[in-house]
Structure formats: structure tokens, C-alpha cells
Backbone as CSV, one residue per row, in Angstrom:
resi,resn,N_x,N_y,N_z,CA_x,CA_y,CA_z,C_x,C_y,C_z
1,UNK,45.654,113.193,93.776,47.082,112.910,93.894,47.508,111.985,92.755
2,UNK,48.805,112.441,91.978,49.747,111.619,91.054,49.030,109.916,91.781
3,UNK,49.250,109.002,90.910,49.209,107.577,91.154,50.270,106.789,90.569
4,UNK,51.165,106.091,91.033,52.547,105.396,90.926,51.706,104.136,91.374
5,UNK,52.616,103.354,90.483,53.030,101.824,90.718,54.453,101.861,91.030
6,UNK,54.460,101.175,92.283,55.745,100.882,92.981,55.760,99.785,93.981
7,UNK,56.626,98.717,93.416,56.845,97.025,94.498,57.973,97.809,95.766
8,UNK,57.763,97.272,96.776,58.738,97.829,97.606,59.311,96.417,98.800
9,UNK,60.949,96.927,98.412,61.143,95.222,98.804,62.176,95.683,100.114
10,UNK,62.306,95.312,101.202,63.534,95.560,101.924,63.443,96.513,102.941
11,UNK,64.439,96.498,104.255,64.314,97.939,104.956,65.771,98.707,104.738
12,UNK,65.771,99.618,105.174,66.092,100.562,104.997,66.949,101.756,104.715
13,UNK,67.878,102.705,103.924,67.529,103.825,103.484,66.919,103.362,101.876
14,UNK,66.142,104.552,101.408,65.577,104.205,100.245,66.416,104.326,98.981
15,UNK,66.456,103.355,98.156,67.068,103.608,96.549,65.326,103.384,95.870
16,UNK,65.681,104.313,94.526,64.234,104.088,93.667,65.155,103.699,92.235
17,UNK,64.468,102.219,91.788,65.093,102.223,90.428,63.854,102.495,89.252
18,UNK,64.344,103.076,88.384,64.192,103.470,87.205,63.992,102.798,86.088
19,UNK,62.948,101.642,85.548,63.576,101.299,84.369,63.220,101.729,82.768
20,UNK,64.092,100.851,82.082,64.172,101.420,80.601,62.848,101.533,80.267
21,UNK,62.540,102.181,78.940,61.285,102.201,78.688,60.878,100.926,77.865
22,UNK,59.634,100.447,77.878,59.178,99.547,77.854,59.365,98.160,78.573
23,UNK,60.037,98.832,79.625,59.595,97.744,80.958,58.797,97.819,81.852
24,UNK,58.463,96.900,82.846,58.189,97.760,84.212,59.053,97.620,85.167
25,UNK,59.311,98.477,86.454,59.922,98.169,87.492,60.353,97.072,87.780
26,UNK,60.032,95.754,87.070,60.526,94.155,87.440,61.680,94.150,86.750
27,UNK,62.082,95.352,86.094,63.566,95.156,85.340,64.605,94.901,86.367
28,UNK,64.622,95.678,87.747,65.232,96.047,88.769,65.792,94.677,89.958
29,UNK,65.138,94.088,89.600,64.830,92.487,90.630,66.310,92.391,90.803
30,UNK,67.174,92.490,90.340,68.288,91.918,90.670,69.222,92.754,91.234
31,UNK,68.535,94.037,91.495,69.049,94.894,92.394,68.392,94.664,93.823
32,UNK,66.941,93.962,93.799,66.743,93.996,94.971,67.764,92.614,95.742
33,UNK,67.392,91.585,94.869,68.141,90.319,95.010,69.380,91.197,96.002
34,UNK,70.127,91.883,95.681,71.358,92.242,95.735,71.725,93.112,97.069
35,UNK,70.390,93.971,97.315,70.647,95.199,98.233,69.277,94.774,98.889
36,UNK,68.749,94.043,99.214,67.170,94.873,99.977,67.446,94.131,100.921
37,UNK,68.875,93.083,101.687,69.189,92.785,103.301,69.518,94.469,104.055
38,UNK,69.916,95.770,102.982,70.501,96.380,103.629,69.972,98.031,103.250
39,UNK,69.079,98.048,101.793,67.606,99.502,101.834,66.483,98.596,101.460
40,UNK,66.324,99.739,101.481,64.506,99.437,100.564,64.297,99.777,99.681
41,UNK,64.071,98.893,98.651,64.139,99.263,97.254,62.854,99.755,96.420
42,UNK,62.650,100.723,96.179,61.267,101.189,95.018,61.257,100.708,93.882
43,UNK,60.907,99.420,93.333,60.795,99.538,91.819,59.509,100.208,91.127
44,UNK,59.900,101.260,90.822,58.368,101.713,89.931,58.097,102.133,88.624
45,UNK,57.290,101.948,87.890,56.977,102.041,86.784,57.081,103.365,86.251
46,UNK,58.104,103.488,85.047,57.509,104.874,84.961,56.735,104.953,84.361
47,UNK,56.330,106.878,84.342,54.920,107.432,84.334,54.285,107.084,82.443
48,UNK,53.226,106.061,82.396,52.481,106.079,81.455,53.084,104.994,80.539
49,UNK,54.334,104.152,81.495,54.816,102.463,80.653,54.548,101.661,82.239
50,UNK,53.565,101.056,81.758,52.901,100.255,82.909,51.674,100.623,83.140
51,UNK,51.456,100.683,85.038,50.726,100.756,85.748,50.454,102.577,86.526
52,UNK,52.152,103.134,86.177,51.934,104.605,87.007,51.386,105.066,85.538
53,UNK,50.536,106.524,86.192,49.559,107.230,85.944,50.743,107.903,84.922
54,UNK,50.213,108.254,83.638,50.771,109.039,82.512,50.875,110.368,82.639
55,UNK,51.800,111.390,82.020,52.181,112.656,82.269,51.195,113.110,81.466
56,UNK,50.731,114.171,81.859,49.817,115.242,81.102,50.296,116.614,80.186
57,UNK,51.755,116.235,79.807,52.303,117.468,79.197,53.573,117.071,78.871
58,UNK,54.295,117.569,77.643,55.514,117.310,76.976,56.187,117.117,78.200
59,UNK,57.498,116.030,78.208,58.039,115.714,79.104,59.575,116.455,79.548
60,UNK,59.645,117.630,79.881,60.660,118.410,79.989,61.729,117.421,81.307
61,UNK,63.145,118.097,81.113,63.829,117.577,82.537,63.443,118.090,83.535
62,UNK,63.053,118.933,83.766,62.337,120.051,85.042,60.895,118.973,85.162
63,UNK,59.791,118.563,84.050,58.440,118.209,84.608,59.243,116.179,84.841
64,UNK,59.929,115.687,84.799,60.033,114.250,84.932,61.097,114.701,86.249
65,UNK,61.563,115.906,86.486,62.215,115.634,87.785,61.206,115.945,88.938
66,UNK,59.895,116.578,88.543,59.002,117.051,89.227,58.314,116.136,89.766
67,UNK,58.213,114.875,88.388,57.310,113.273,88.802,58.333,112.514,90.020
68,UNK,59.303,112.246,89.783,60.084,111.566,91.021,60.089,112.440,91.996
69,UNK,60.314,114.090,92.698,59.801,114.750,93.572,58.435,114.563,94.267
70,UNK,57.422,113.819,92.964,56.270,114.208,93.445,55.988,112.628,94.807
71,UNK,56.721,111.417,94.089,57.051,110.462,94.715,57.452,110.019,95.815
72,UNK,58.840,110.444,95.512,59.520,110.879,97.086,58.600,111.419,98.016
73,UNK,58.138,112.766,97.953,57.071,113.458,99.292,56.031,112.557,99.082
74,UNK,55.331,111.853,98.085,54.228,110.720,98.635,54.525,109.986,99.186
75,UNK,55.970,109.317,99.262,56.089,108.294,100.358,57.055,109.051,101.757
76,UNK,57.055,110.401,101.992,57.464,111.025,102.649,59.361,110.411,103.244
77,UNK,60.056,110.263,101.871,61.218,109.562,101.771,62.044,110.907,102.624
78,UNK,62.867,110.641,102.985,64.523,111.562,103.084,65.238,111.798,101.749
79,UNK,66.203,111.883,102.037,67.042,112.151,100.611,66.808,110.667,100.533
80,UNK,67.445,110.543,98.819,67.689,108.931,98.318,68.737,108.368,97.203
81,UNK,68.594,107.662,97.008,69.853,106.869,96.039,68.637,106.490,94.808
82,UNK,69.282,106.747,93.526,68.572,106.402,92.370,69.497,105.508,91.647
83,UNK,69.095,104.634,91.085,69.704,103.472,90.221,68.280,103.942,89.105
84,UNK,68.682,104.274,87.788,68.053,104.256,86.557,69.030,103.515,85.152
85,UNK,68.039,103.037,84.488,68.354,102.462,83.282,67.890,102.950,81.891
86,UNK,68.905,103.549,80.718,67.959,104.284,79.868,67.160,105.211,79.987
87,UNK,65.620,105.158,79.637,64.945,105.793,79.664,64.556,106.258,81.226
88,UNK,64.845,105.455,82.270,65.067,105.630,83.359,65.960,106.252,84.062
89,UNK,66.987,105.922,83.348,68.202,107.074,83.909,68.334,107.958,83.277
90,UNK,67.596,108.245,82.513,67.086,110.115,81.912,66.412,110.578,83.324
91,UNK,65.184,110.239,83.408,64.440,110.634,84.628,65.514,111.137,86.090
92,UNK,66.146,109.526,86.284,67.167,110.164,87.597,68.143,110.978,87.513
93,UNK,68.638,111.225,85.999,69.729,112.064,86.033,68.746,113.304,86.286
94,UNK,67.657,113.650,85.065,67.048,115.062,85.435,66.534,115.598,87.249
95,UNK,66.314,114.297,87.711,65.854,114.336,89.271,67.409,115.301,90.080
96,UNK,68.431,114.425,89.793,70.017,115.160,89.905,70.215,116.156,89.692
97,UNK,69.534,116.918,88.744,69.680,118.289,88.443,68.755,118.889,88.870
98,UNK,68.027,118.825,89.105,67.267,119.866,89.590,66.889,119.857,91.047
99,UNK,67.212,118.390,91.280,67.046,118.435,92.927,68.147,117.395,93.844
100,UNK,69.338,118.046,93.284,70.560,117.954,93.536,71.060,117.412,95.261
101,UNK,69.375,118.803,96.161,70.508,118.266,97.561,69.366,117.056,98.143
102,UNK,68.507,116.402,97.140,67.774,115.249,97.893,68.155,113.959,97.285
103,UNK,69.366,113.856,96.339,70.160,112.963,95.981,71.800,112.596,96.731
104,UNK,71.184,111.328,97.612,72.919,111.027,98.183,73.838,110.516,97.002
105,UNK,73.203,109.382,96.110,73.619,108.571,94.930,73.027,108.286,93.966
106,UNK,73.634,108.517,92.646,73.083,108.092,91.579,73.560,107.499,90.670
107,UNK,73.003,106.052,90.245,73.702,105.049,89.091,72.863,105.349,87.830
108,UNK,74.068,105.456,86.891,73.368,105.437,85.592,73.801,104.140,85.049
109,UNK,73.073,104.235,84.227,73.028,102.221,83.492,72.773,102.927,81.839
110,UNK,74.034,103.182,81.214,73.717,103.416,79.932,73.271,104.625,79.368
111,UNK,73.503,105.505,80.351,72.667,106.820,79.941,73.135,108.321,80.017
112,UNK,73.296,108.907,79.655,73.780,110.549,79.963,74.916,110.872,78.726
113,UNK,76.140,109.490,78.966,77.064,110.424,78.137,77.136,109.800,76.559
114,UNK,75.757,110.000,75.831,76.224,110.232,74.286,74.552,110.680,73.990
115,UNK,74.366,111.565,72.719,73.223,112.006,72.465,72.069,110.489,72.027
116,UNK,70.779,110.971,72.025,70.029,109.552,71.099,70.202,109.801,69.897
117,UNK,70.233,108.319,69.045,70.310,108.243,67.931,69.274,108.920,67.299
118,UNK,69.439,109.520,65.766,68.180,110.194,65.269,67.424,109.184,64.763
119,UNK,67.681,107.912,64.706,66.856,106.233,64.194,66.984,105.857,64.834
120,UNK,66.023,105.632,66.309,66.536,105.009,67.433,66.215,103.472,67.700
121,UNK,67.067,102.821,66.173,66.309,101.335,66.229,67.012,100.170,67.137
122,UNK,67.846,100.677,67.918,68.493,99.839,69.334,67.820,99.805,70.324
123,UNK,66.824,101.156,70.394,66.058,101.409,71.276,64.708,100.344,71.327
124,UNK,64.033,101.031,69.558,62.467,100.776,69.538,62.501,99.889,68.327
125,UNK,63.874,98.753,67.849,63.714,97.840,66.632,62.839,98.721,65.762
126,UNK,61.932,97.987,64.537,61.318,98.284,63.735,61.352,99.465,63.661
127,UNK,60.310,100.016,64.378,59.524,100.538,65.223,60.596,102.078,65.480
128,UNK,62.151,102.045,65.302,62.504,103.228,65.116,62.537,103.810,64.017
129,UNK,62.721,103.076,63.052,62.478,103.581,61.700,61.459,104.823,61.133
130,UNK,60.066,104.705,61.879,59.524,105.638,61.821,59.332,106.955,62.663
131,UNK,60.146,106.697,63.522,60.334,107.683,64.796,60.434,109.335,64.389
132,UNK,61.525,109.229,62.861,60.811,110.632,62.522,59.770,111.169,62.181
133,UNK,58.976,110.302,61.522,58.065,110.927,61.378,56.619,110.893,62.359
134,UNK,56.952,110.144,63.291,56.086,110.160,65.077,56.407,111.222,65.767
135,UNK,57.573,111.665,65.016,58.392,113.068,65.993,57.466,114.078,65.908
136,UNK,57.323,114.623,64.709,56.548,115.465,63.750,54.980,115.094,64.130
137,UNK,54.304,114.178,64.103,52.772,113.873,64.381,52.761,113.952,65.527
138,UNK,53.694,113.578,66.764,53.264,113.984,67.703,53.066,115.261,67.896
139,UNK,54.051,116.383,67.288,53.610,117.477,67.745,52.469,118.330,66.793
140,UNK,52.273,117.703,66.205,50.584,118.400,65.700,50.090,117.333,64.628
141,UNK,49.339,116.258,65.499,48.075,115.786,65.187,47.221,115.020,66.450
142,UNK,45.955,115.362,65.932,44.847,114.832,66.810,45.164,113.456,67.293
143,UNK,44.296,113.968,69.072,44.501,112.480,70.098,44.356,111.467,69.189
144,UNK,43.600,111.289,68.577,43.317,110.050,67.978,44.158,109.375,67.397
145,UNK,45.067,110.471,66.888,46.103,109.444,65.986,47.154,108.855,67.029
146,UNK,47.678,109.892,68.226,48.068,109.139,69.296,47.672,107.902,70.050
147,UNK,46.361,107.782,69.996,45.532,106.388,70.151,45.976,105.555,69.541
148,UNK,45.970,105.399,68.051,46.448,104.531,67.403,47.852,104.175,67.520
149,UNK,48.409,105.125,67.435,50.006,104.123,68.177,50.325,103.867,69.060
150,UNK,49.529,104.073,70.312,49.403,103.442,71.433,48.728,101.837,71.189
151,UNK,47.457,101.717,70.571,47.038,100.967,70.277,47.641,99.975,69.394
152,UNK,48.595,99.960,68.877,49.596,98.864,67.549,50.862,99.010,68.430
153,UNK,51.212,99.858,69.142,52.020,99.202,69.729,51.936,98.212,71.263
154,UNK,51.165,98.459,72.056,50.455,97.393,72.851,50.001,96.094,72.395
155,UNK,49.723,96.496,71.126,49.068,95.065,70.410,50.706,93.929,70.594
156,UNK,51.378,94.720,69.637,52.396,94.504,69.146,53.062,93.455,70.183
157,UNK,52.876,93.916,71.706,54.324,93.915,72.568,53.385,92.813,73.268
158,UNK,52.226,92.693,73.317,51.203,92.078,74.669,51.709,89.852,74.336
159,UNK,51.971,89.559,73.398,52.139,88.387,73.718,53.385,87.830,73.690
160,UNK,53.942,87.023,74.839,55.483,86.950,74.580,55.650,85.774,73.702
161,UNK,56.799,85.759,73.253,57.229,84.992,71.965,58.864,84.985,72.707
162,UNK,58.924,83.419,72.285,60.371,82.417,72.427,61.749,83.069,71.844
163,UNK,60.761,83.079,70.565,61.674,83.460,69.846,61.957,84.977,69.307
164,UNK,61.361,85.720,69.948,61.186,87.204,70.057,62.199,87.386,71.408
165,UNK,61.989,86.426,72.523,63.129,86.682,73.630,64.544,86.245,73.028
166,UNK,64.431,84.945,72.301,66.133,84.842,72.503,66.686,85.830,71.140
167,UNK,65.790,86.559,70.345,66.520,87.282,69.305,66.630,88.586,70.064
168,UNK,66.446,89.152,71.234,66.473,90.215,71.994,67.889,89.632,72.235
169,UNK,68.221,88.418,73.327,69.229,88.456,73.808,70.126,88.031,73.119
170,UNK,70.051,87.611,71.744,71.131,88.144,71.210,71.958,89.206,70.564
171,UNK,70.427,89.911,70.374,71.246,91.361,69.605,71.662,91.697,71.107
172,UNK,71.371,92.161,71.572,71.996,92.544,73.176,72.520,91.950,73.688
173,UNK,73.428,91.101,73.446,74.587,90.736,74.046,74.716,89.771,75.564
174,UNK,73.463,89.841,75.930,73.338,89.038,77.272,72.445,87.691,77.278
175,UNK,72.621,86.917,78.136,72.290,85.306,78.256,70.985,85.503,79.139
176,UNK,70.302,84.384,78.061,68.867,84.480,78.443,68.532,83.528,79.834
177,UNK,68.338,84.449,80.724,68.463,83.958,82.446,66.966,84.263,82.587
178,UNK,66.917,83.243,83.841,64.974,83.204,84.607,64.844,84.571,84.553
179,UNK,65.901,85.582,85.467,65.560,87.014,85.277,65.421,87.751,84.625
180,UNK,66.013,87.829,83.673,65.799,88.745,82.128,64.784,88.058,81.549
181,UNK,64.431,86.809,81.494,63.213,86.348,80.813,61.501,87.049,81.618
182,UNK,61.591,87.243,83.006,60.898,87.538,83.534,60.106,88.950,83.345
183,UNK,61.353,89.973,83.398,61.400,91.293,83.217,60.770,91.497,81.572
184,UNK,61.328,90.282,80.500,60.628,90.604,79.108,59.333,90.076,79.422
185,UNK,58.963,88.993,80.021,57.566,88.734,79.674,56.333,89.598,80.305
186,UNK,57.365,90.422,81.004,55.979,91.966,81.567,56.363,92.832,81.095
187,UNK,56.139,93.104,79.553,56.112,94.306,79.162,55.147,95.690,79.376
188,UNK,55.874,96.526,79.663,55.057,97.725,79.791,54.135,97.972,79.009
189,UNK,52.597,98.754,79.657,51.529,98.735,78.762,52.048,100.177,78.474
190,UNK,51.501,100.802,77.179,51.761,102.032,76.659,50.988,102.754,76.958
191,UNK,50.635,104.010,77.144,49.138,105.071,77.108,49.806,106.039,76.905
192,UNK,48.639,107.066,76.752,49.165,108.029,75.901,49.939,109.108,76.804
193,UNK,49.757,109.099,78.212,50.852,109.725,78.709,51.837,109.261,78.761
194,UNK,51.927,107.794,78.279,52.954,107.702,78.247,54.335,107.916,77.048
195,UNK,53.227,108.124,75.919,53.787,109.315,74.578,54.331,110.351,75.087
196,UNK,53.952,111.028,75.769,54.771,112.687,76.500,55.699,111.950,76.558
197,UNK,55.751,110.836,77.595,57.143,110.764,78.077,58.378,110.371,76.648
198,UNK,57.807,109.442,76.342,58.317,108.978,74.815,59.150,110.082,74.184
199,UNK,58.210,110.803,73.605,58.518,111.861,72.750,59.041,113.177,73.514
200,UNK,59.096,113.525,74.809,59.591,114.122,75.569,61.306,113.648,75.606
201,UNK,61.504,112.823,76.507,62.561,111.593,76.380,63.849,111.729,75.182
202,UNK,63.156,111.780,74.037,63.599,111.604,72.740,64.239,113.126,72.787
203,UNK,63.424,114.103,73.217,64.451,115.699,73.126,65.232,116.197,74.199
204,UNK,65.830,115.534,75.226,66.367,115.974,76.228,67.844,115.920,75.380
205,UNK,68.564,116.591,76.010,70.195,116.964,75.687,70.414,116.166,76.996
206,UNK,70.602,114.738,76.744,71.741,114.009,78.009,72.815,114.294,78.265
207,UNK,73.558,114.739,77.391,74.696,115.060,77.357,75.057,116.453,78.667
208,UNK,74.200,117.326,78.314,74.037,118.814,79.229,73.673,118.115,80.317
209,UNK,72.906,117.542,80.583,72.171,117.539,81.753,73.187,116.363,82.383
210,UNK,74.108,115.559,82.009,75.537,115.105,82.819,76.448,115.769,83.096
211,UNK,76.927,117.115,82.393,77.761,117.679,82.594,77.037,118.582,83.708
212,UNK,75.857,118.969,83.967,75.616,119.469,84.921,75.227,119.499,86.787
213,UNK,75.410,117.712,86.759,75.448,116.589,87.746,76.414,117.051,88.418
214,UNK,76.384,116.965,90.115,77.902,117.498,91.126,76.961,116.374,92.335
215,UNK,76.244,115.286,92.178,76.269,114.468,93.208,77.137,113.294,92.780
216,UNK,77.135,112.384,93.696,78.661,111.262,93.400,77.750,110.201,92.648
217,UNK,78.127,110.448,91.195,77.646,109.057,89.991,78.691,108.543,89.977
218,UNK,77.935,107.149,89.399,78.595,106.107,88.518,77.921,106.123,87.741
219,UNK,78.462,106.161,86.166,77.778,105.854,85.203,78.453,104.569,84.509
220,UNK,77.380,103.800,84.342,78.387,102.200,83.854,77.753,102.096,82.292
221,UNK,78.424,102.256,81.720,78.409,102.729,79.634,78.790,101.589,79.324
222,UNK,77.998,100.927,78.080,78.339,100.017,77.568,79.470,99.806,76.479
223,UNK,80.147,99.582,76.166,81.334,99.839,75.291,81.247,98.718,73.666
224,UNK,80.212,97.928,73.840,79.864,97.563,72.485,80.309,96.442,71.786
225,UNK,81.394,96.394,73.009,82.857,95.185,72.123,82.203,93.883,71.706
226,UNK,82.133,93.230,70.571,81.418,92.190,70.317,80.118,92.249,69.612
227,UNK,79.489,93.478,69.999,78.424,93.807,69.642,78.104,94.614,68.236
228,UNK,78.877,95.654,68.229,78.272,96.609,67.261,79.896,97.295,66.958
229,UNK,80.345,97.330,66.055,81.755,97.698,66.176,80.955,99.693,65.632
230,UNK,80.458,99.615,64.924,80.246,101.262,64.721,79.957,102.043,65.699
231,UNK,78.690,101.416,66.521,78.864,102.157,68.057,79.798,102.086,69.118
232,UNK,80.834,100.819,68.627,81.586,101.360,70.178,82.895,101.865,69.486
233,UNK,82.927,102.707,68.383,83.852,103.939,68.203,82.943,105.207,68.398
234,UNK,81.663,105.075,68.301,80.242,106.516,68.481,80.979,106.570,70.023
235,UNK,80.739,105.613,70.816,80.552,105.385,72.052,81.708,105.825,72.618
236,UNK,83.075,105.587,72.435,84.449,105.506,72.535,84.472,107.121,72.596
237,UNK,83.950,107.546,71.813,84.666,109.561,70.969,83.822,110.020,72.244
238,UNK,82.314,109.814,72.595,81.451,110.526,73.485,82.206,110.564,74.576
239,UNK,82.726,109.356,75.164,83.067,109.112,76.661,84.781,109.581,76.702
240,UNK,85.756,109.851,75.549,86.481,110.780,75.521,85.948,112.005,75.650
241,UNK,85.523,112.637,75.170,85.038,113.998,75.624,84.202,114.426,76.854
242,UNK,83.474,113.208,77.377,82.781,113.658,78.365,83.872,113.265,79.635
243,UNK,85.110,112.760,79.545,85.654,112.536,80.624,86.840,113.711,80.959
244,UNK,86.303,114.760,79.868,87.308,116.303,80.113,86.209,117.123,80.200
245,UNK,84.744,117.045,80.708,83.665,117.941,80.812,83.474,117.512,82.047
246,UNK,83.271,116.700,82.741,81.902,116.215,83.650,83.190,116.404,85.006
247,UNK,81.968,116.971,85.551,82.361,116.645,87.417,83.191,115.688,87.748
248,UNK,84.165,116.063,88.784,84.796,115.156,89.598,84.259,113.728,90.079
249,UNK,82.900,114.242,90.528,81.924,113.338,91.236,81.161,112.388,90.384
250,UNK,81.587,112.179,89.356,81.094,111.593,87.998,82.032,110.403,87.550
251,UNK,81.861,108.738,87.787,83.014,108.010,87.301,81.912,107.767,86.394
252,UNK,83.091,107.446,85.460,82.442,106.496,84.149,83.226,105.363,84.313
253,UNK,82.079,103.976,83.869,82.586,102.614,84.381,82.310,102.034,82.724
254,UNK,83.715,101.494,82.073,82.686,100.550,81.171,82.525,98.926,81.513
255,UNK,81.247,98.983,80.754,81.047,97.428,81.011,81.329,96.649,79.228
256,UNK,81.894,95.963,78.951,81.723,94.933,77.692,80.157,94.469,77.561
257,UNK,80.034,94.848,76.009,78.923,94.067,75.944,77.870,95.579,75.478
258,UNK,76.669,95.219,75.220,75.713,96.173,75.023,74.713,96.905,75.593
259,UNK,73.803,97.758,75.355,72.840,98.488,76.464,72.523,98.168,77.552
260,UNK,72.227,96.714,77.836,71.908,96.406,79.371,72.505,95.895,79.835
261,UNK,73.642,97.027,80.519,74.647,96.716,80.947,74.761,96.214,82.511
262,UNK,73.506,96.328,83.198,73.313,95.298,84.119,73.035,94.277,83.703
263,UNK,72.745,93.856,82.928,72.825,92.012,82.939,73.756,91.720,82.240
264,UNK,75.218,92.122,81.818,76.403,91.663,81.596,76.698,90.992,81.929
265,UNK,77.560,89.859,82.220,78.191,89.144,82.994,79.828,89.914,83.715
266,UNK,79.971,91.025,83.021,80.793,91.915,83.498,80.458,93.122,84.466
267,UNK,79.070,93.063,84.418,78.864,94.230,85.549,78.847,93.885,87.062
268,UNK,79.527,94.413,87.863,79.733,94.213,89.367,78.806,94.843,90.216
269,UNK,78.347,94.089,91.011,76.928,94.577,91.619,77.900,94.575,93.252
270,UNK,79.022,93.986,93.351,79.810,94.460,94.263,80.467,96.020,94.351
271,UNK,80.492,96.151,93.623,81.196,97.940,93.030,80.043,98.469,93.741
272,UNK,78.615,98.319,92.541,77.317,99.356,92.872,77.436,98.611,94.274
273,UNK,76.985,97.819,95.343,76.763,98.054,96.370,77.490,98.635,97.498
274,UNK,79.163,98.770,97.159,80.163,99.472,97.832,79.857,101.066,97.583
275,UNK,79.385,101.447,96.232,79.639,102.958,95.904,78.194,103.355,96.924
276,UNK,76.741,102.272,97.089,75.988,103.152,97.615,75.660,102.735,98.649
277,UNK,77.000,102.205,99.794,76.798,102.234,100.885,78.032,103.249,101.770
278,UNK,78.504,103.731,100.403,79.774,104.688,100.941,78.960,106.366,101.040
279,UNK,79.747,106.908,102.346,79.284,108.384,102.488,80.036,109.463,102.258
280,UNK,81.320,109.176,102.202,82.378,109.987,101.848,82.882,109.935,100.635
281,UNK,82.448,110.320,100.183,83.627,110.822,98.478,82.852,109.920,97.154
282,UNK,83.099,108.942,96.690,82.659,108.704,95.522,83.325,106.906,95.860
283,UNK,83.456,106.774,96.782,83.908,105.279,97.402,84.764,104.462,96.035
């Protein structure tokens, strides 16, 4: 059987959060803080950043909606509510599509409506710069060389630095709190399944796979202001167009500020806990 890492805080109905890549599930804490008097919250690692067991094959939306399916029936859940972030809310959106009637709710945090950058250095700093050409080696060269960038980048990430946190929170826009400090100083370990997911990840069409969503989202998009003035006109044109494509059942929320748009000081965790304790309509 699949093997997941998953903290489980709270009783009951279940939400599973999702987080970005190169976290682990401790990204989520302040969702439990928030909701676990009233579900039970899954934080789990995804597959092959951390502790859960790595994918064994390019990471399609069909095989990462297959990994959270495979989850759910291991903990023999009911339907559920997904809160994902990034690379995480790739996963729950693909879970949305393909297994549409075991989703009551789903929050996106930053994710679905604009394509990835082809330099995804917001994502992976440095470290995107070479992403094209990791694109290309991943798909034809020997394990070994996958070793090795598993191996330099673990190196890379394994000791925390002061001043590696507060230059995070400033390019990102948010104030360096016990909680966000917490969530950086457990960085996700890398393995090589967890490359599928990586490089899987990197080719999904987010864009399609939101417009093809009909359960009741919120997607809360960061809008950039302060931050990056070039992306929040990128950002601005996407979320015009995706707000004459996408489902009824689809709000888009912006938050001020940049990618982690849960730790804004503008994001309302009153909203998310009204939208996923509502059963009728899109609350």
C-alpha cells in the first residue's frame, strides 16, 4: 500500500490541505489553528516532498488525482473539502476533475488561473533559471543524474538560515511570524519521486483544468500590488479572461500582496471558514 505522511488535527468532517512544493504539510497550521474546533484536518505531505512515498511515473492530472483518491479510501474518508496551495492546489484542483462527486469544497491558494512561468524563479529562486534545461534531462537522462539534483538540492535547502528566512519574506510580501518561520524551517526533503511530481507539475495546463471545475471554489489569487508590478498586469489579463470562462461555482478572490496568499494580512480565514461550512450554493 501507497505510504502518506499525514498530521491529523481535530474532529469532524474531513478537509485535506495541500501544500506548496517544498514544504511539508506544516504549511497548513493555521488552517488547523482556525477550523479543527469544527473538521479534521489532514495535513499531508505531498508525494516525494517530505515524508509521503514518491510517485513512480510522470505526474499526469489523472495519476496525482489518483494519489489523493488513493488517500481518501486509505483513511476510508466520505466526500471532502480540499484547501491546496500552489503546487498543492494543482493536485486538488486535478482531484476536482476527475473526481468531481467526492469533492464538497475546494480552496485554491494561488493556483489554476494563469499558466507557469517558463523561468519559474518565484517558484524555485536560483534554481529556476535552469529549469529548462532540467526540463529536457529529465526526460532522457539516466537515474543518476536525477540523483544528483535531488542530492544539491536537499543539500541546498537542509540548513535554515536567518537570513535566507527574512529575504523569503520579503520578496513575498508577508511578515515574518512564529508560523511562517516554522513551516520554513521544515523544509521538504526531495527524492526522486518526488522529480515526477516536479517535472510533472511543471506540464499541467492549470488553466484547462479550472475551466473544467463545476464544484463550489474559491480561488484566492494574489494580485501583486506592492510586489511585482509586471506580474500583477500578467496576473490582472489571466483573471480577466478566466472570469468569462470558468463555472458559476468558481469565485475568484483577490488578496494584495504575493504568492502566499494565506499569510497576507489581507486574507480572511473568516470567508474560508463560512464558504466551507456552507452547503448550499457557493455561501
Amino acid at each position: 500500500m501507497r505510504q502518506f505522511k499525514a498530521t491529523i488535527y481535530g474532529q469532524g468532517d474531513p478537509i485535506l490541505f495541500l501544500p506548496g512544493g517544498g514544504f511539508t504539510g506544516s504549511q497548513g497550521q493555521q488552517f488547523v489553528e482556525a477550523l479543527h474546533k469544527q473538521f479534521e484536518i489532514h495535513l499531508l505531505d505531498l508525494p516525494g516532498f517530505g515524508e509521503s512515498e514518491g510517485l513512480h511515473t510522470y505526474a499526469t492530472s489523472k495519476v496525482l488525482a489518483d494519489w489523493v483518491e488513493s488517500y481518501r479510501t486509505s483513511r476510508q474518508l466520505e466526500s471532502i473539502r480540499l484547501i491546496g496551495h500552489s503546487m498543492g492546489g494543482a493536485i486538488a484542483l486535478a482531484y476536482a476533475v476527475h473526481y468531481p462527486d467526492q469533492v464538497r469544497r475546494l480552496i485554491l491558494l494561488d493556483q489554476g488561473h494563469k499558466p507557469n512561468a517558463m523561468i519559474p524563479f518565484r517558484e524555485y529562486g536560483i534554481f529556476g533559471f535552469a529549469f529548462p534545461l532540467l526540463r529536457l534531462l529529465y526526460h532522457s537522462s539516466p537515474k543518476r543524474l536525477l540523483n544528483s539534483i535531488e542530492a544539491r538540492m536537499n543539500k541546498s535547502d537542509s540548513v535554515f538560515s536567518e537570513e535566507r528566512f527574512q529575504l523569503f519574506c520579503r520578496r513575498v510580501g508577508v511578515e515574518s511570524t512564529s508560523m511562517i518561520r516554522t513551516a520554513f524551517e521544515q523544509p521538504a526533503r526531495l527524492s526522486t519521486g518526488g522529480q515526477h511530481l516536479l517535472f510533472g507539475y511543471d506540464g499541467l495546463d492549470f488553466k484547462d483544468l479550472l475551466r473544467r471545475v463545476k464544484v463550489p471554489t474559491q480561488l484566492y489569487y494574489a494580485d501583486f500590488t506592492g510586489i511585482d508590478l509586471k506580474e500583477a498586469k500578467r496576473t490582472l489579463r489571466h483573471i480577466k479572461r478566466a472570469e468569462r470562462e470558468l463555472h458559476p461555482s468558481v469565485q475568484l478572490i483577490a488578496v494584495p500582496g504575493g504568492h502566499f496568499v494565506q499569510w497576507s494580512r489581507h486574507f480572511s480565514m473568516e470567508h474560508v471558514e463560512r464558504f466551507l461550512r456552507t452547503e448550499e450554493g457557493n455561501g
